[in-house]
PyMOL Python script that loads the backbone (N, CA, C, O; Angstrom):
from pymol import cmd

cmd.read_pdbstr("""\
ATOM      1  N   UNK A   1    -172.370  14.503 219.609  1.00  0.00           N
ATOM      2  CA  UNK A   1    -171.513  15.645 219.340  1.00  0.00           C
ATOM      3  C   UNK A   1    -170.446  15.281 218.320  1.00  0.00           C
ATOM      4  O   UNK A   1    -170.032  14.150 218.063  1.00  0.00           O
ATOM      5  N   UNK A   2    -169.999  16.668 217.679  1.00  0.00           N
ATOM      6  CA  UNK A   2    -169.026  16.199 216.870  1.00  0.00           C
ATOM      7  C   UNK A   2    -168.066  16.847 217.067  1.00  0.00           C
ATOM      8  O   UNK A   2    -168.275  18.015 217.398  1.00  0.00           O
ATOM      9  N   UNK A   3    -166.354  16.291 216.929  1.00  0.00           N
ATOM     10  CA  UNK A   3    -165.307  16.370 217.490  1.00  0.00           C
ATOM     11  C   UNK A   3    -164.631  16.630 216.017  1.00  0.00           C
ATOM     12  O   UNK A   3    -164.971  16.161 214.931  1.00  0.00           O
ATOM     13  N   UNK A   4    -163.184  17.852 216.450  1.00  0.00           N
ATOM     14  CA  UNK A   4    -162.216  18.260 215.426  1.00  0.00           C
ATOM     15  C   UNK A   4    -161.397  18.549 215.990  1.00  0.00           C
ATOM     16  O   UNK A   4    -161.461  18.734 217.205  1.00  0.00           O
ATOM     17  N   UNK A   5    -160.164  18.710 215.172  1.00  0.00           N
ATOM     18  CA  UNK A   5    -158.548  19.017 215.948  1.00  0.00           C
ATOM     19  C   UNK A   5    -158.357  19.681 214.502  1.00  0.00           C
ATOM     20  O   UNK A   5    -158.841  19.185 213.485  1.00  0.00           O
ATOM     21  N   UNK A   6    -157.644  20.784 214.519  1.00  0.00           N
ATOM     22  CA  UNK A   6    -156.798  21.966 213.790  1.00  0.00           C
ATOM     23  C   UNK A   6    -155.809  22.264 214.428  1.00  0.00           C
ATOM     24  O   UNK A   6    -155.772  22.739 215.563  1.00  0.00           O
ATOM     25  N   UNK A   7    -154.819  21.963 213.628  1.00  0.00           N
ATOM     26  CA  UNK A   7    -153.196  22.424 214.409  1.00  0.00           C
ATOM     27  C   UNK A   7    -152.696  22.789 212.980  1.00  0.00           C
ATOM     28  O   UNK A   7    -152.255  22.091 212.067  1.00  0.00           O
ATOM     29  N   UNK A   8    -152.986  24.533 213.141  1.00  0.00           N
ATOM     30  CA  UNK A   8    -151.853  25.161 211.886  1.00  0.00           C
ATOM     31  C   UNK A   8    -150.704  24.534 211.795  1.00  0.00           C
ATOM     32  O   UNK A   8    -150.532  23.635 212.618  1.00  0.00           O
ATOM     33  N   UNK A   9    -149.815  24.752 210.993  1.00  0.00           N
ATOM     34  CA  UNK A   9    -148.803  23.746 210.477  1.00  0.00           C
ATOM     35  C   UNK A   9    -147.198  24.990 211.061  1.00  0.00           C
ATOM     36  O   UNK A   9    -146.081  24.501 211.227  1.00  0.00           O
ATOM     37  N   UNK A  10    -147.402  26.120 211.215  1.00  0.00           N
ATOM     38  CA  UNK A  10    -146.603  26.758 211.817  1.00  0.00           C
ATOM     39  C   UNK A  10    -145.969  27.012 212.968  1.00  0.00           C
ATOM     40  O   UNK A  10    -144.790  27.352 213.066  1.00  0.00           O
ATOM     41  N   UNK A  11    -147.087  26.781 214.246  1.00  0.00           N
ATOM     42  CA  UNK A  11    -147.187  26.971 215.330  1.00  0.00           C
ATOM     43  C   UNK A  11    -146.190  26.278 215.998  1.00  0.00           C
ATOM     44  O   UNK A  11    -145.546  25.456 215.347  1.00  0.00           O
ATOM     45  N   UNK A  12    -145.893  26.479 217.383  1.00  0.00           N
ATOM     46  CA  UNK A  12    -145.046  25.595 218.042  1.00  0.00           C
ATOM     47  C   UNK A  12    -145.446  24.825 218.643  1.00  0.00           C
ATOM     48  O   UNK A  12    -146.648  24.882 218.902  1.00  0.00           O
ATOM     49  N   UNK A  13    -144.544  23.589 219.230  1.00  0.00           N
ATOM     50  CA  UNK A  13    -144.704  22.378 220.047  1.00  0.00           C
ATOM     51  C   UNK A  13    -145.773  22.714 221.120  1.00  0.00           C
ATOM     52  O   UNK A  13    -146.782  22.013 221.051  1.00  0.00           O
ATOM     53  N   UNK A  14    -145.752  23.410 221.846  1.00  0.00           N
ATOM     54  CA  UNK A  14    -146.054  24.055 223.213  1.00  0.00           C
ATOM     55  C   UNK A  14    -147.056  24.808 223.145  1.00  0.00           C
ATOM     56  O   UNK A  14    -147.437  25.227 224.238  1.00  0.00           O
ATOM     57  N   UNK A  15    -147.930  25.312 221.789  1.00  0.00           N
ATOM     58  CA  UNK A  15    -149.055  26.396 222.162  1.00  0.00           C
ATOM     59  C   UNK A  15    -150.191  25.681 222.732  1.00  0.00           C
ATOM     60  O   UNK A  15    -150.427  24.480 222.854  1.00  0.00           O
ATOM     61  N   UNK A  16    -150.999  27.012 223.129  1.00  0.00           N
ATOM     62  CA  UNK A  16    -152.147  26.486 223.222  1.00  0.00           C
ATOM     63  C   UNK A  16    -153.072  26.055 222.642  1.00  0.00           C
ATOM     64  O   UNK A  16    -153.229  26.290 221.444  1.00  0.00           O
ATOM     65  N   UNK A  17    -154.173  25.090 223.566  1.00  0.00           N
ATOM     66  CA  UNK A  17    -155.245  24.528 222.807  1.00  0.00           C
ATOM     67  C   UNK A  17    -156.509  25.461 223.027  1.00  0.00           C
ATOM     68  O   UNK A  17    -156.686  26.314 223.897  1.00  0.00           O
ATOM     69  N   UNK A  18    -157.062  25.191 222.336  1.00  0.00           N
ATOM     70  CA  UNK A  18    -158.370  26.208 222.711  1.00  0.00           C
ATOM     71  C   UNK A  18    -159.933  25.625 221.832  1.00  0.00           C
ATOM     72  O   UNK A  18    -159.955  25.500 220.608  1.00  0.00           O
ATOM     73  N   UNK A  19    -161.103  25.335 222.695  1.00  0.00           N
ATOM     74  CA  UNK A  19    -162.220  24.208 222.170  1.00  0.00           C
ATOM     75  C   UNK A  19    -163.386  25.717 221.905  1.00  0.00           C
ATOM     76  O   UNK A  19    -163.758  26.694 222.555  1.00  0.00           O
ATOM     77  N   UNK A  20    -163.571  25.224 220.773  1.00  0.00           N
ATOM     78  CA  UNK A  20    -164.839  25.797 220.308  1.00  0.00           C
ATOM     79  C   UNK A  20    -166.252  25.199 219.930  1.00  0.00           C
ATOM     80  O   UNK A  20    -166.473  24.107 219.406  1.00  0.00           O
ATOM     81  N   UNK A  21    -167.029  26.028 220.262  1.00  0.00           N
ATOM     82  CA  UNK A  21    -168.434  24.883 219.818  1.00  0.00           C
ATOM     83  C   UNK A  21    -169.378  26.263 218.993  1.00  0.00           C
ATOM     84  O   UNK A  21    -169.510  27.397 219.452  1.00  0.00           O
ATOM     85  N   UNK A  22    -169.841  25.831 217.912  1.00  0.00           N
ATOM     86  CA  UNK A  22    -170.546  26.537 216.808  1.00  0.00           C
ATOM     87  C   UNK A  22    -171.950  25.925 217.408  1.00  0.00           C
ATOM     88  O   UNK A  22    -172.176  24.987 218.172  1.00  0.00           O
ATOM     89  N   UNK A  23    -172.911  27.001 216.631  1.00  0.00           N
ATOM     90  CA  UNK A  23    -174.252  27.053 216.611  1.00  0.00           C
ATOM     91  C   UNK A  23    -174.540  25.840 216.286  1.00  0.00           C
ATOM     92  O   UNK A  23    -175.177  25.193 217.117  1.00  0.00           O
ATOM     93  N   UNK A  24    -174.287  25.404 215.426  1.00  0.00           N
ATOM     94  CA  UNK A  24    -175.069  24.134 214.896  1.00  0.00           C
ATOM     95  C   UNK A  24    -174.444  22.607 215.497  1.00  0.00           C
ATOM     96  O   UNK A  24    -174.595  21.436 215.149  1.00  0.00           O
ATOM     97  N   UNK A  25    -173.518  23.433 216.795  1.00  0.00           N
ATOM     98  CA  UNK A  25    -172.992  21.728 217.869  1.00  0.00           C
ATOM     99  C   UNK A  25    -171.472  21.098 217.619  1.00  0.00           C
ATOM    100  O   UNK A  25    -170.755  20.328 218.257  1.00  0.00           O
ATOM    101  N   UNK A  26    -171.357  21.778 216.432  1.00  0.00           N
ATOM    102  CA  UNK A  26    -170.149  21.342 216.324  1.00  0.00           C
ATOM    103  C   UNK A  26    -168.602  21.942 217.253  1.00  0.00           C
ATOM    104  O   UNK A  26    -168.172  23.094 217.193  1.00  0.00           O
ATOM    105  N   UNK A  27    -168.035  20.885 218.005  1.00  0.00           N
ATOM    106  CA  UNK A  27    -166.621  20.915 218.724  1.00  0.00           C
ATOM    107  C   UNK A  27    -165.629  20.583 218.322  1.00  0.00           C
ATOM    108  O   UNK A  27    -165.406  19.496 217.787  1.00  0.00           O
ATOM    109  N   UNK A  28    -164.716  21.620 218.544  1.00  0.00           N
ATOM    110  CA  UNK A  28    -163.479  21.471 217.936  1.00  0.00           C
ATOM    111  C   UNK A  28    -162.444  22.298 218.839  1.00  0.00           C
ATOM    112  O   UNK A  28    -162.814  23.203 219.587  1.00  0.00           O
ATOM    113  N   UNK A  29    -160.760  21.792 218.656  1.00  0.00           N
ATOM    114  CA  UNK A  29    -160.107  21.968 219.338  1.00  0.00           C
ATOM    115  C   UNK A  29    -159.183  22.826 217.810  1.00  0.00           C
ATOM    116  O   UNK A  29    -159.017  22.470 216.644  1.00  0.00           O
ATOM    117  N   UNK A  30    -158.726  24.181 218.679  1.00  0.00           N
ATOM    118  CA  UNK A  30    -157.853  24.724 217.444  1.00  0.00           C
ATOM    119  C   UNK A  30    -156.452  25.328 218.303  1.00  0.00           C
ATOM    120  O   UNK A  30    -156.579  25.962 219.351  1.00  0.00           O
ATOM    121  N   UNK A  31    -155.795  25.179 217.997  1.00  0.00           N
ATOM    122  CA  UNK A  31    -153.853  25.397 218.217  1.00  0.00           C
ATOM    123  C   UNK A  31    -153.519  26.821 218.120  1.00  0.00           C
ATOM    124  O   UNK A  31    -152.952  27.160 217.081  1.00  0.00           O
ATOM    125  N   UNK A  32    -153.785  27.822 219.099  1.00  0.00           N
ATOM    126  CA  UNK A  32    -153.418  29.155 218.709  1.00  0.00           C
ATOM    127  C   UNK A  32    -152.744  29.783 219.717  1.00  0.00           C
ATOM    128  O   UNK A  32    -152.911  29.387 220.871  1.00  0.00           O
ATOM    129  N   UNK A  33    -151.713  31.064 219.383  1.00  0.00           N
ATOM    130  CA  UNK A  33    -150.996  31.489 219.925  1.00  0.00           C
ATOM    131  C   UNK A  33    -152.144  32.357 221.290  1.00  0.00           C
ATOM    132  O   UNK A  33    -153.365  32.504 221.218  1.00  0.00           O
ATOM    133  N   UNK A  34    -151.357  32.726 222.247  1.00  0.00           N
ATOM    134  CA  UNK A  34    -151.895  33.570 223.386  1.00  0.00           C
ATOM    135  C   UNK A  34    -152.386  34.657 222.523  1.00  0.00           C
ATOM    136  O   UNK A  34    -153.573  34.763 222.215  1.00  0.00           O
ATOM    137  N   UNK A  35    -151.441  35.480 222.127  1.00  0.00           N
ATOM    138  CA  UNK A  35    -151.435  37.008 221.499  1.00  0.00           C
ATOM    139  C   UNK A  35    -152.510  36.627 220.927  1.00  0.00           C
ATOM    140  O   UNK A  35    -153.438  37.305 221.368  1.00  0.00           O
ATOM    141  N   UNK A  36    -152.975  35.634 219.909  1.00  0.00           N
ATOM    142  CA  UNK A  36    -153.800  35.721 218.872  1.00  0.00           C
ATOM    143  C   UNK A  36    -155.242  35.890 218.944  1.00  0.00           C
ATOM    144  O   UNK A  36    -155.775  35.313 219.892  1.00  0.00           O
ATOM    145  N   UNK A  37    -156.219  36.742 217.931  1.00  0.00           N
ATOM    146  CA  UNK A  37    -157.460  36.844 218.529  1.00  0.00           C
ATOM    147  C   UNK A  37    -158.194  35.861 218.630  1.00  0.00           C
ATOM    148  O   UNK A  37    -157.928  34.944 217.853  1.00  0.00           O
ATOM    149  N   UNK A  38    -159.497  35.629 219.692  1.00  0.00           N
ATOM    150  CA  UNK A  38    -160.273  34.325 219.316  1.00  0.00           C
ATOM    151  C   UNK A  38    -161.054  34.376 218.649  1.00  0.00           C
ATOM    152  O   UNK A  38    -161.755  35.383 218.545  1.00  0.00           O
ATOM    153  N   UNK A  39    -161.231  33.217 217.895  1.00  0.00           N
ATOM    154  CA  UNK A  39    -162.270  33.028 216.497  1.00  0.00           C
ATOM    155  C   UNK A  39    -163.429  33.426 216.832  1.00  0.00           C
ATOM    156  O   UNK A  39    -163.885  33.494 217.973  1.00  0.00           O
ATOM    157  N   UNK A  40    -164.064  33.769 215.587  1.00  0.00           N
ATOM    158  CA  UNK A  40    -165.733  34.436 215.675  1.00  0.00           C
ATOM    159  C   UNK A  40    -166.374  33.780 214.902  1.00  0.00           C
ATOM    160  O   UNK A  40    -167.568  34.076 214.931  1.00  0.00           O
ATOM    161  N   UNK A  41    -166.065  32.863 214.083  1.00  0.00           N
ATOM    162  CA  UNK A  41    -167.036  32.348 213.070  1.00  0.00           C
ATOM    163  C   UNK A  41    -166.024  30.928 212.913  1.00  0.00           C
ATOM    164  O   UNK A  41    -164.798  30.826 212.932  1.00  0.00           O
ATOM    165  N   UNK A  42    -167.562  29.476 212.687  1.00  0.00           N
ATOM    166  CA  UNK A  42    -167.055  28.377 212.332  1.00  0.00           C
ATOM    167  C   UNK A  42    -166.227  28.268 211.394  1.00  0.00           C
ATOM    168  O   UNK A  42    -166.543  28.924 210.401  1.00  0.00           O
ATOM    169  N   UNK A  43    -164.988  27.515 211.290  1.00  0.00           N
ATOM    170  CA  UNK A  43    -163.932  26.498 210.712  1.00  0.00           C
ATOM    171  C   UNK A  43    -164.591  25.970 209.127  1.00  0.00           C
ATOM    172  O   UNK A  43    -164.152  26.033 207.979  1.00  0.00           O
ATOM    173  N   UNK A  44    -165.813  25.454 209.714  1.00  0.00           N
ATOM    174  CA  UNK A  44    -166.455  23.819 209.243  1.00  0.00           C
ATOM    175  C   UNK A  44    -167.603  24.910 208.639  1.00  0.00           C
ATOM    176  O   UNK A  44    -167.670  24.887 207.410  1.00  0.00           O
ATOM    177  N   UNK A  45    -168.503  25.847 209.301  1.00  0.00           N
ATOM    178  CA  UNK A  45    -169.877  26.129 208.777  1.00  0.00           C
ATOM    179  C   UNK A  45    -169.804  27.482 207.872  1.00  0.00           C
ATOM    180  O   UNK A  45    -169.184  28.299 208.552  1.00  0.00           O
ATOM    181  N   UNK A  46    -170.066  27.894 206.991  1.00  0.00           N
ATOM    182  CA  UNK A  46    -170.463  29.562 206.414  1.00  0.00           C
ATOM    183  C   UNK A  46    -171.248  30.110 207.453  1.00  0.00           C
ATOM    184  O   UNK A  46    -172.185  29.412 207.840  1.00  0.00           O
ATOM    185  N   UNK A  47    -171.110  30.953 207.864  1.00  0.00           N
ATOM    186  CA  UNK A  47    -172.249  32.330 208.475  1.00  0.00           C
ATOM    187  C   UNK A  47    -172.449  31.814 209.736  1.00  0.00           C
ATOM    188  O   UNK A  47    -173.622  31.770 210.107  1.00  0.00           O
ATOM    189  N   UNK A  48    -171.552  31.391 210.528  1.00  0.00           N
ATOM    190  CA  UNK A  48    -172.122  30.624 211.855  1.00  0.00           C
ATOM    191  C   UNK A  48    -170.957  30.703 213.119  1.00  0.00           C
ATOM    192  O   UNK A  48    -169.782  30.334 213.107  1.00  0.00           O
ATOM    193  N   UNK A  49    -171.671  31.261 214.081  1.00  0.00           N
ATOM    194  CA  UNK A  49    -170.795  31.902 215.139  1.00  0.00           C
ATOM    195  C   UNK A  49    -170.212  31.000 215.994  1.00  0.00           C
ATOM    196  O   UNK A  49    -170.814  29.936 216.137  1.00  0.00           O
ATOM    197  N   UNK A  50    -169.013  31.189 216.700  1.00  0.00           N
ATOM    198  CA  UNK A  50    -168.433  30.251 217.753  1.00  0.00           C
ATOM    199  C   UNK A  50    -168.122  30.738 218.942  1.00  0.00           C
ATOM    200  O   UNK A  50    -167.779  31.909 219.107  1.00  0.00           O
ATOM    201  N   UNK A  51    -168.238  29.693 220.064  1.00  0.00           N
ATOM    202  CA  UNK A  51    -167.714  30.270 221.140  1.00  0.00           C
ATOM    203  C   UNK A  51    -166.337  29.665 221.818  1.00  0.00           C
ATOM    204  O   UNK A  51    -165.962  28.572 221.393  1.00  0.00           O
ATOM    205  N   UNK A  52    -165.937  29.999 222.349  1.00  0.00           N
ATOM    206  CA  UNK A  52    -164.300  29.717 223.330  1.00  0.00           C
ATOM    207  C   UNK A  52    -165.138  28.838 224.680  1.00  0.00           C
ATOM    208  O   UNK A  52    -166.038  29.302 225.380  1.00  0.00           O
ATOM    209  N   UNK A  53    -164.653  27.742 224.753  1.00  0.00           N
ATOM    210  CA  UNK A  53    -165.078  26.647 225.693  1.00  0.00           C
ATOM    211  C   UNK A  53    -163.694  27.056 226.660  1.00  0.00           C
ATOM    212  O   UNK A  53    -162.578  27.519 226.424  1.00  0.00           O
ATOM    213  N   UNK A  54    -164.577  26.522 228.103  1.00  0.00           N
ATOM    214  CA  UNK A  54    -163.592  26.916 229.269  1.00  0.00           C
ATOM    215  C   UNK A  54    -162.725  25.282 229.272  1.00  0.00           C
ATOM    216  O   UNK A  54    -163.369  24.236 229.190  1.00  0.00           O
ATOM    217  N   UNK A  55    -161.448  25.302 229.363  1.00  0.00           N
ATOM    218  CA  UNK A  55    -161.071  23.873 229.469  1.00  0.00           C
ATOM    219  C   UNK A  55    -160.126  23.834 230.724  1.00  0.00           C
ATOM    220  O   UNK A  55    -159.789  24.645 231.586  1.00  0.00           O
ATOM    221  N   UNK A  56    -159.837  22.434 230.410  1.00  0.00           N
ATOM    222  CA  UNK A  56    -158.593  22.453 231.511  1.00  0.00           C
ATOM    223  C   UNK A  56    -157.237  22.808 231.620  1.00  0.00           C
ATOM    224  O   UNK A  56    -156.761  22.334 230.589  1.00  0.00           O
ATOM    225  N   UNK A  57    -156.520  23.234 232.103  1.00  0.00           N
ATOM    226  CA  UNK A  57    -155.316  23.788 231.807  1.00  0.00           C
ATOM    227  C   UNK A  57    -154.790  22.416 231.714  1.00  0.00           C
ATOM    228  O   UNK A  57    -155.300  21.439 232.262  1.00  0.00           O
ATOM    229  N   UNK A  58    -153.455  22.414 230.789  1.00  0.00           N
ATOM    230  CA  UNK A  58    -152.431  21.273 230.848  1.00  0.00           C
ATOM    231  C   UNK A  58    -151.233  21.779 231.775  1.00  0.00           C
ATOM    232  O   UNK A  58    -150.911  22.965 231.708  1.00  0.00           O
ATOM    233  N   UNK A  59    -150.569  20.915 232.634  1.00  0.00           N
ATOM    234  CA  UNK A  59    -149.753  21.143 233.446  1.00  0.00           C
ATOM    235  C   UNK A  59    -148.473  20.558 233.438  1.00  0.00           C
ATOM    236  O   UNK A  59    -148.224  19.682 234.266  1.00  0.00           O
ATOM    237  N   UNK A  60    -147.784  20.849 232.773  1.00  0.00           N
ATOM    238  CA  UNK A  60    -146.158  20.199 232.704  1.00  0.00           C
ATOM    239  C   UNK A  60    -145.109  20.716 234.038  1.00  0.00           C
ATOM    240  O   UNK A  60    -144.647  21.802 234.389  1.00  0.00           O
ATOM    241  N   UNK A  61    -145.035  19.503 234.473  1.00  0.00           N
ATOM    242  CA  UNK A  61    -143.836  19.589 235.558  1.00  0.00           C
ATOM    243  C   UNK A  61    -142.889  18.437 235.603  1.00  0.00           C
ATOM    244  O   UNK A  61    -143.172  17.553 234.795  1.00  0.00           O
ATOM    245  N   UNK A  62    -141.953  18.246 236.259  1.00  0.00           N
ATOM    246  CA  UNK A  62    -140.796  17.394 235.979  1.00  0.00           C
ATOM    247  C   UNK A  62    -141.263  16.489 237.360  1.00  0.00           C
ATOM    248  O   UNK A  62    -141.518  15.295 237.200  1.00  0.00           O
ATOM    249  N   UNK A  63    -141.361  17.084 238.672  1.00  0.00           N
ATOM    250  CA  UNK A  63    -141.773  16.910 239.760  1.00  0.00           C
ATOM    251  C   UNK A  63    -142.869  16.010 239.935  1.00  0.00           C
ATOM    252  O   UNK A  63    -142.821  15.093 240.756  1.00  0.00           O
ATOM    253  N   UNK A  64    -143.718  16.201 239.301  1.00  0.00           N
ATOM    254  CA  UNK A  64    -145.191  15.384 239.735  1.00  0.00           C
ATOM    255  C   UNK A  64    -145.154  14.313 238.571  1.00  0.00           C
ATOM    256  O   UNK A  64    -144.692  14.648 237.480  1.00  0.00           O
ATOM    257  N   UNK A  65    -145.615  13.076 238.771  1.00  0.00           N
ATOM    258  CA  UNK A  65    -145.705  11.705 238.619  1.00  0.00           C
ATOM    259  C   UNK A  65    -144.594  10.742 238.280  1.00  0.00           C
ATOM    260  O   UNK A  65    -144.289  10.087 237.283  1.00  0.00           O
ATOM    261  N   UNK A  66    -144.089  10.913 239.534  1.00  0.00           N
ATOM    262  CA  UNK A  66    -142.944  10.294 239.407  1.00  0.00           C
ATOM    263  C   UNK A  66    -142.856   9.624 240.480  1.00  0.00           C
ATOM    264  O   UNK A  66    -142.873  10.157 241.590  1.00  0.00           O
ATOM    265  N   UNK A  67    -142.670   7.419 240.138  1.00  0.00           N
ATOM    266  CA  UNK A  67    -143.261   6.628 240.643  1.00  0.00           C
ATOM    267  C   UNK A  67    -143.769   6.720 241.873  1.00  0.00           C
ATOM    268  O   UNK A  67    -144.620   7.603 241.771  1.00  0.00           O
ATOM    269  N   UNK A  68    -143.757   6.284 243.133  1.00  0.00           N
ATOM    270  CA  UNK A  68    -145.317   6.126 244.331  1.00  0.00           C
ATOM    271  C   UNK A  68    -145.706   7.419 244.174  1.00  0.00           C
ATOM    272  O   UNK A  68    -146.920   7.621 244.136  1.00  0.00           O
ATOM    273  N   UNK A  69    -144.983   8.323 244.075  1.00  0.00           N
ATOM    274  CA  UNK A  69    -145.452   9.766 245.055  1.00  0.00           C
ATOM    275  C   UNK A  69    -146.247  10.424 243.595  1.00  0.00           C
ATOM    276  O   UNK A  69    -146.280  11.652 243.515  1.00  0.00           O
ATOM    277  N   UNK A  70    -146.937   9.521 242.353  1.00  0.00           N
ATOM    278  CA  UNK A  70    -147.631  10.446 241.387  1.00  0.00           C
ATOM    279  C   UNK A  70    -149.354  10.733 242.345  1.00  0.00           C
ATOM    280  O   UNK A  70    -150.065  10.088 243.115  1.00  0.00           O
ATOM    281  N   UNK A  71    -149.365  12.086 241.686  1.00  0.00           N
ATOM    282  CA  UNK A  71    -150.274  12.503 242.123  1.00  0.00           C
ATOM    283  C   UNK A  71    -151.387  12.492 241.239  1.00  0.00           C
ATOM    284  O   UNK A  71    -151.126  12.578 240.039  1.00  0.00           O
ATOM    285  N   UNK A  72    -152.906  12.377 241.688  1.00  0.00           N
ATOM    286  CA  UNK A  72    -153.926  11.860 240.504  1.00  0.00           C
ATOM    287  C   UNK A  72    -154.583  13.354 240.196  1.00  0.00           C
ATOM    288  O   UNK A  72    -154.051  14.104 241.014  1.00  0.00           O
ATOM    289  N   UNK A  73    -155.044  13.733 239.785  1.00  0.00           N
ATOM    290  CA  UNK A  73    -155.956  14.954 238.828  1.00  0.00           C
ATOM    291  C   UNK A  73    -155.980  15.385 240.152  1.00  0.00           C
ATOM    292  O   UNK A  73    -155.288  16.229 240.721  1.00  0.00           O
ATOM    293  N   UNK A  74    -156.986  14.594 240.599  1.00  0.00           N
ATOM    294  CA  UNK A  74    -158.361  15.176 241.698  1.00  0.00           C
ATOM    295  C   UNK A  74    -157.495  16.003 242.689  1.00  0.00           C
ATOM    296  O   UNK A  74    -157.791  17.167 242.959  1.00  0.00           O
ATOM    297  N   UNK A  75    -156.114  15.193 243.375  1.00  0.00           N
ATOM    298  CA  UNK A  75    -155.395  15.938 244.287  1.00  0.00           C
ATOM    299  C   UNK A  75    -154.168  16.897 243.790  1.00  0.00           C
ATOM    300  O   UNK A  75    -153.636  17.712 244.545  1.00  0.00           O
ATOM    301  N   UNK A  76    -153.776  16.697 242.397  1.00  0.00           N
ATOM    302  CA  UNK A  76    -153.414  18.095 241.575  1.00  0.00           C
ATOM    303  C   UNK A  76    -154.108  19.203 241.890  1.00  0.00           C
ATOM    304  O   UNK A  76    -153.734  20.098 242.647  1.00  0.00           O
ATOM    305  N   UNK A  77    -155.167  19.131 241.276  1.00  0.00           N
ATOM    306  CA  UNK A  77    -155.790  20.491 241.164  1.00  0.00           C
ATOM    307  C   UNK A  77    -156.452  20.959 242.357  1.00  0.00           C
ATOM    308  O   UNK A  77    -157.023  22.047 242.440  1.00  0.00           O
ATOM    309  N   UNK A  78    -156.381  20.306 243.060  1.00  0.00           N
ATOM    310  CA  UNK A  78    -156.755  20.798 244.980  1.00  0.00           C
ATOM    311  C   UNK A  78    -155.502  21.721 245.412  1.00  0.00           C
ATOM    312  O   UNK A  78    -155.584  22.872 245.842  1.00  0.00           O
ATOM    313  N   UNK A  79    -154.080  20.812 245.163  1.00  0.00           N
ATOM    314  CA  UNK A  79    -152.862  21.171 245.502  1.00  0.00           C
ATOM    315  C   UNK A  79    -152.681  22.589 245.120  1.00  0.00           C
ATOM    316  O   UNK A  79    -152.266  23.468 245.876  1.00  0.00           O
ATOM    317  N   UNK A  80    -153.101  22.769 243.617  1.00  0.00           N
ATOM    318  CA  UNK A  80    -152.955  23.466 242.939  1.00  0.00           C
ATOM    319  C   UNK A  80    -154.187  25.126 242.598  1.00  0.00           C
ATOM    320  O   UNK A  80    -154.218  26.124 241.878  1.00  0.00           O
ATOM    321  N   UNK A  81    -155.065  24.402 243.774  1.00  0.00           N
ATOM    322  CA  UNK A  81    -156.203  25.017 244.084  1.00  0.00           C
ATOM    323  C   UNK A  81    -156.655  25.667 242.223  1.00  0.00           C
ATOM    324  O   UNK A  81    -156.418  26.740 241.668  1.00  0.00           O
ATOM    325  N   UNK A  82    -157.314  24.509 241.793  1.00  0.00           N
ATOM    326  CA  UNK A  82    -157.929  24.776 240.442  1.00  0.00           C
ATOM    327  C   UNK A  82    -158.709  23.749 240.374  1.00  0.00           C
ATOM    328  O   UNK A  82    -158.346  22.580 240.245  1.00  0.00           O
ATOM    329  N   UNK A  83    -160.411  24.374 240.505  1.00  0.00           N
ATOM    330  CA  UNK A  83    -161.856  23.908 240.611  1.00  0.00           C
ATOM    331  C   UNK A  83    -161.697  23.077 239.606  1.00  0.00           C
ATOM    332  O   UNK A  83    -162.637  22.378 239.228  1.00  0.00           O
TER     333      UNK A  83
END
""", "prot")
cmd.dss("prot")
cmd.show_as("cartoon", "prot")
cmd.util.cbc("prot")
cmd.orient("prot")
């Protein structure tokens, strides 16, 4: 597989990420606002459609991993009841 990162040069610290994979295999991660629509056509290819990959949410808290009591993925997202 092949891997990309796009981060418009405008955007803020904090948006979201969002992974796409085109017809012809190619993955890529692109930096876009909520409001904004999702892409329909490859970055990288002419004439070639993309889709919105389901990912993981990122989770910022002040609370969790902070020394003994960090908590690992697996019992995050239980806690947090997210499959």
């Amino acid at each position: 597989m092949m891997w990309g990162v796009i981060y418009p040069p405008n955007h803020g610290e904090y948006m979201p990420k969002y992974d796409y994979k085109c017809e012809q295999g190619k993955i890529y991660e692109v930096q876009q606002s909520m409001s904004e629509d999702k892409l329909t056509e490859c970055l990288y290819h002419k004439n070639c459609k993309v889709q919105r990959l389901m990912g993981t949410p990122m989770i910022l808290s002040d609370d969790i991993g902070r020394g003994s009591k960090r908590m690992t993925d697996k019992h995050l997202y239980k806690e947090l009841d997210i499959d």
